[in-house]
C-alpha positions as CSV (number, residue, x, y, z in Angstrom):
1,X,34.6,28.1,5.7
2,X,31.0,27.2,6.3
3,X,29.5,24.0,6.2
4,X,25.6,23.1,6.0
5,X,24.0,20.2,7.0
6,X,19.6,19.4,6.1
7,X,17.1,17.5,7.0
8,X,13.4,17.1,7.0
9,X,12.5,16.0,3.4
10,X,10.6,13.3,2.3
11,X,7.2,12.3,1.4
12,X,3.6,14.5,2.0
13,X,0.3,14.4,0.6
14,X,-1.5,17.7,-0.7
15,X,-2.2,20.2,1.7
16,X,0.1,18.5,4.2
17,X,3.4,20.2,5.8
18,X,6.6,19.8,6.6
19,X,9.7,21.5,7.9
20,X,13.3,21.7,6.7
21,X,16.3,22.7,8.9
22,X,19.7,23.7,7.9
23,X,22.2,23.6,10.5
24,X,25.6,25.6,9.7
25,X,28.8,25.6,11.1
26,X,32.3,26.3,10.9
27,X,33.2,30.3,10.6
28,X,29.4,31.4,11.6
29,X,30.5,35.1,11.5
30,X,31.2,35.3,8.0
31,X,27.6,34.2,7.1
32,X,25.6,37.7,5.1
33,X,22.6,36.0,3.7
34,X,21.0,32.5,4.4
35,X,18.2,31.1,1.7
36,X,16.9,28.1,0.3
37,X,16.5,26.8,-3.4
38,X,15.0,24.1,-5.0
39,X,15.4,22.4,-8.4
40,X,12.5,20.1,-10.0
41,X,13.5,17.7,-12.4
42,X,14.0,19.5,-15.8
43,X,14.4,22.6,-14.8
44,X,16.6,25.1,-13.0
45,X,17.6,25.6,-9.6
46,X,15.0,29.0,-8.1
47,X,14.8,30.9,-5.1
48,X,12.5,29.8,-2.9
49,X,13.3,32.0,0.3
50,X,15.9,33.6,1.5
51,X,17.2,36.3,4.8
52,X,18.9,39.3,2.4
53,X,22.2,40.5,4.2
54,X,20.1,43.1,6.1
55,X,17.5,40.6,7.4
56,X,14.6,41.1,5.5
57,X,13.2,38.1,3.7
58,X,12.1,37.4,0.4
59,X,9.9,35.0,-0.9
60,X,9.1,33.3,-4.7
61,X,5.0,34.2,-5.4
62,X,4.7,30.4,-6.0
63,X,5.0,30.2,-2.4
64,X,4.1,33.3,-0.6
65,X,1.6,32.7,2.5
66,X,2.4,29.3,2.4
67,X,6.2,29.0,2.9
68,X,7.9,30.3,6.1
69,X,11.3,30.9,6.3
70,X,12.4,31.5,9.8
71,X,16.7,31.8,11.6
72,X,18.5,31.7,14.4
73,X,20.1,34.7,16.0
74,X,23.2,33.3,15.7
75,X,22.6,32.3,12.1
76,X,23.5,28.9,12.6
77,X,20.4,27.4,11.2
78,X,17.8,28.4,9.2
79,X,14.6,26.9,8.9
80,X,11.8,26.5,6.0
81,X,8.5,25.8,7.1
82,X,6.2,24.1,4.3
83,X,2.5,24.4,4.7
84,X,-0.3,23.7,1.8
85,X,2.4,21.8,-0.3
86,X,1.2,21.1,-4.0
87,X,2.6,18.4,-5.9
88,X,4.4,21.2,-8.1
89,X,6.5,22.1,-4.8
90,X,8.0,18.5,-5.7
91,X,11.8,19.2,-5.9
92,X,15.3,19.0,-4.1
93,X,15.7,21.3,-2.1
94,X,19.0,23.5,-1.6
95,X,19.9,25.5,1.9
96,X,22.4,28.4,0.8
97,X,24.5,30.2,2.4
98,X,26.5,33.4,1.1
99,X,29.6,34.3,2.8
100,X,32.6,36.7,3.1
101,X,35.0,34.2,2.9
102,X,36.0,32.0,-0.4
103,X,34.2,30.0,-1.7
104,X,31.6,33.0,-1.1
105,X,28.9,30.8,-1.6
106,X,27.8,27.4,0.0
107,X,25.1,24.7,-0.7
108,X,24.1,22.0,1.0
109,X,23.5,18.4,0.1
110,X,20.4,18.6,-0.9
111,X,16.8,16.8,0.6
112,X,14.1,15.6,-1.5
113,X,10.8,16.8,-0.9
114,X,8.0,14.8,-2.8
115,X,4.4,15.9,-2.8
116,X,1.9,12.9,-3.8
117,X,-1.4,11.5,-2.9
């Protein structure tokens, strides 16, 4: 199995940044695709970014040119840089993990990014 550990949440004003890591380990090589979500109050849990099993990336329009995601070679972390943050990027954000192995799919804990003035 896989397991994921975050960091770098917390509180920024508008326009500020910051930058979320996900370190994985366990059974590395069974990693195909490494993302991250985020869920604001009331509403469902989205895509924010995410490495497809081929290695391209993928990005939600709410945060294109703003949002970086960015990995390791050894896909043992991945990385979300946060730039321009709004206070509607305000949510708990998820690193992801898809794998070959049961349970196939793995979250993390979850870090709370809050964007306020």
């Amino acid at each position: 199995q896989v397991q994921l550990v975050e960091s770098g949440g917390g509180l920024v004003q508008p326009e500020g940044s910051l930058r979320l890591s996900c370190v994985a380990s366990g059974r590395l090589s069974s990693i195909i695709a490494m993302g991250w979500y985020r869920q604001a109050p009331g509403k469902q849990r989205e895509l924010v970014a995410g490495f497809s099993s081929g290695g391209s990336t993928n990005y939600a329009d709410s945060v294109k040119g703003r949002f970086t995601i960015s990995r390791t070679n050894a896909k043992n972390a991945v990385y979300l840089q946060m730039n321009s943050l709004k206070p509607e990027d305000t949510a708990v954000y998820y690193c992801n993990v898809k794998s070959t192995l049961f349970p196939y799919e793995i979250w993390g804990q979850g870090t709370q990014v809050t964007v306020s003035s």
